[in-house]
C-alpha positions, -999 to 999 in steps of 0.1 A, spaced: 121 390 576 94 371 598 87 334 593 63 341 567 70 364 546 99 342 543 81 314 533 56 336 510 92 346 491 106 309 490 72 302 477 70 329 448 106 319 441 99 281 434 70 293 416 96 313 391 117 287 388 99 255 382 84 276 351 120 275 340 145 254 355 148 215 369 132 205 404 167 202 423 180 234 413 144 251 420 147 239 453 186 252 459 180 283 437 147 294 457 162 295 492 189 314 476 171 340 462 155 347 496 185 352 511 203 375 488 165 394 491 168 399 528 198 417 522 183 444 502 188 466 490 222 469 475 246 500 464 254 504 429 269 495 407 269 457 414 293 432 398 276 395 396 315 371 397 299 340 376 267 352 362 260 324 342 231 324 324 218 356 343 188 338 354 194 341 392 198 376 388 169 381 365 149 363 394 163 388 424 171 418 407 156 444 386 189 455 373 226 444 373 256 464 364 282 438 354 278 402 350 313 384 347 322 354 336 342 330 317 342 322 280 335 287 283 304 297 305 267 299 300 269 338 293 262 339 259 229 330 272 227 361 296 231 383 266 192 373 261 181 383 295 180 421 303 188 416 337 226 431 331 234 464 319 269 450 306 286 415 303 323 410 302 344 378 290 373 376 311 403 349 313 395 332 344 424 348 366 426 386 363 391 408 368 394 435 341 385 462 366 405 488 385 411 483 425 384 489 446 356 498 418 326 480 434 307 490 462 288 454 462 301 424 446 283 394 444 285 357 436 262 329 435 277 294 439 304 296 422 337 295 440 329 256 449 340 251 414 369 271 411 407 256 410 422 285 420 398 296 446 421 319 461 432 337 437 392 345 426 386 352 461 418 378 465 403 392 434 369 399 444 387 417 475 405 436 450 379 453 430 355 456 464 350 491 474 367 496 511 330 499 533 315 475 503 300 443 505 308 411 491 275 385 491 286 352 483 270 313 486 292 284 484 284 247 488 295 231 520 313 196 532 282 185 546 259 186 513 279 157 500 276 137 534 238 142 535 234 130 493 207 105 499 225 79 473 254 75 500 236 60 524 237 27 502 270 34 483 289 55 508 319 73 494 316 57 461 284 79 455 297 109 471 331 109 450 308 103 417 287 134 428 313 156 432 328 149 399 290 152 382 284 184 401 321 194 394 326 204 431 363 212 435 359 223 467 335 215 493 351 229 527 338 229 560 320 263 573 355 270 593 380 261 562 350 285 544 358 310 569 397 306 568 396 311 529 378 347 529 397 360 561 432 349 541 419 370 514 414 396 538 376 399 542 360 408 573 331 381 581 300 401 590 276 373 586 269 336 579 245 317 574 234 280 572 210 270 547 198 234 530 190 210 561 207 167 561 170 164 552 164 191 519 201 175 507 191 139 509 154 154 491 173 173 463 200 145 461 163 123 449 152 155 428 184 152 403 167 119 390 132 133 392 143 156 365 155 136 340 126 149 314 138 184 320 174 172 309 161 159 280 141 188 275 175 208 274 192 185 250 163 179 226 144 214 228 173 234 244 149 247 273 148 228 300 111 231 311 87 222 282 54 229 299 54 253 328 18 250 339 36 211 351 47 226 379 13 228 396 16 191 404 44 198 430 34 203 466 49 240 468 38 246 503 57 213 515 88 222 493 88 256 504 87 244 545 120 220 535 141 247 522 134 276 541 147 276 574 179 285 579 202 257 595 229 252 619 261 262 601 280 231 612 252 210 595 242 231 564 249 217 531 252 254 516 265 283 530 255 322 526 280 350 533 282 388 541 318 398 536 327 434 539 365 452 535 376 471 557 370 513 550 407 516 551 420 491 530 431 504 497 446 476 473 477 488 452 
């Protein structure tokens, strides 16, 4: 993908989520998108580890086979999108799926927030098809060192973040690395995104959209008037969050795992 028809997707993609969804998570959520587009397409059927609300999904893809996720989640909400062709509940440890049933998995920052990170990660490997694909995003050590608030409070503001954000873990690109290889996943791919400079922006974003949080509580949507979003410089925002960044220095990280065609998981 050329420099701009990357930045005509980042574009389009704010422009879908600012109709729907805070500033800051616009901004995360857009770059995201493109990424998990260039990679297109994908072999079926698809299982989406931490769907959520199914809004990311609904915003790359036409169709999802699974969408997995916890109880306690926002998936009771996905059962209003159409984006999945079936939603399972499962216990937060064990994937109710036989070995090696999904030619693509994927996963959109979620695993940051996961205690047992390992044991999510050794099951994705599990129910991966051996020559599948496992795309995955994960937020980075470096997007809490770039949070614009630290650079007044320092690790006061960054430990108060990562509690808010509920960022369990937040490794460096190499302990990211170490984590999928112990699981045994091939690294085929990885990429940098969200520059020192879109953190310390989106880090100022979380306070812009205050009125969308109260949207949520009050109105239970979090974007009240979508024809708002017209007042944001979309050009600018799309130039901050579209290059792809140094993986040393990127606050988020994108991965293309694969298994190896003759593993088979007993």
């Amino acid at each position: 993908m050329n420099k701009q028809s990357t930045h005509t997707t980042v574009v389009s993609n704010l422009d879908t989520y600012l109709q729907n969804r805070p500033l800051f998570l616009s901004l995360i959520r857009a770059k995201e998108a493109e990424l998990f587009t260039r990679f297109m397409p994908y072999k079926e059927p698809i299982l989406d580890v931490g769907c959520g609300d199914g809004f990311f999904a609904q915003t790359v893809f036409n169709t999802v086979s699974i969408g997995l996720d916890v109880p306690q989640s926002r998936i009771n909400e996905a059962y209003k999108s159409d984006v999945y062709k079936k939603l399972v509940q499962y216990d937060g440890v064990k994937f109710p799926f036989p070995n090696n049933s999904f030619p693509t998995v994927i996963s959109n920052c979620v695993l940051e927030h996961i205690n047992d990170v390992d044991r999510i990660i050794k099951e994705m490997y599990r129910v991966l098809a051996p020559g599948g694909f496992c795309i995955v995003t994960v937020m980075a050590k470096p997007w809490e060192e770039h949070l614009f608030g630290s650079i007044f409070l320092g690790n006061t503001y960054r430990q108060y973040m990562k509690k808010k954000q509920v960022h369990i873990h937040l490794l460096t690109s190499s302990e990211w690395k170490q984590t999928f290889v112990r699981s045994g996943f091939q690294i085929k791919e990885c990429i940098g995104y969200l520059s020192p400079q879109a953190c310390r922006f989106i880090d100022i974003s979380h306070y812009l959209s205050l009125p969308n949080l109260c949207s949520y509580i009050f109105f239970h949507t979090w974007v009240l008037f979508p024809w708002l979003r017209f007042i944001f410089p979309m050009q600018h925002l799309a130039h901050l969050i579209e290059k792809d960044v140094p993986i040393a220095s990127a606050g988020a990280l994108f991965f293309v795992l694969t298994k190896n065609k003759k593993s088979r998981v007993q």
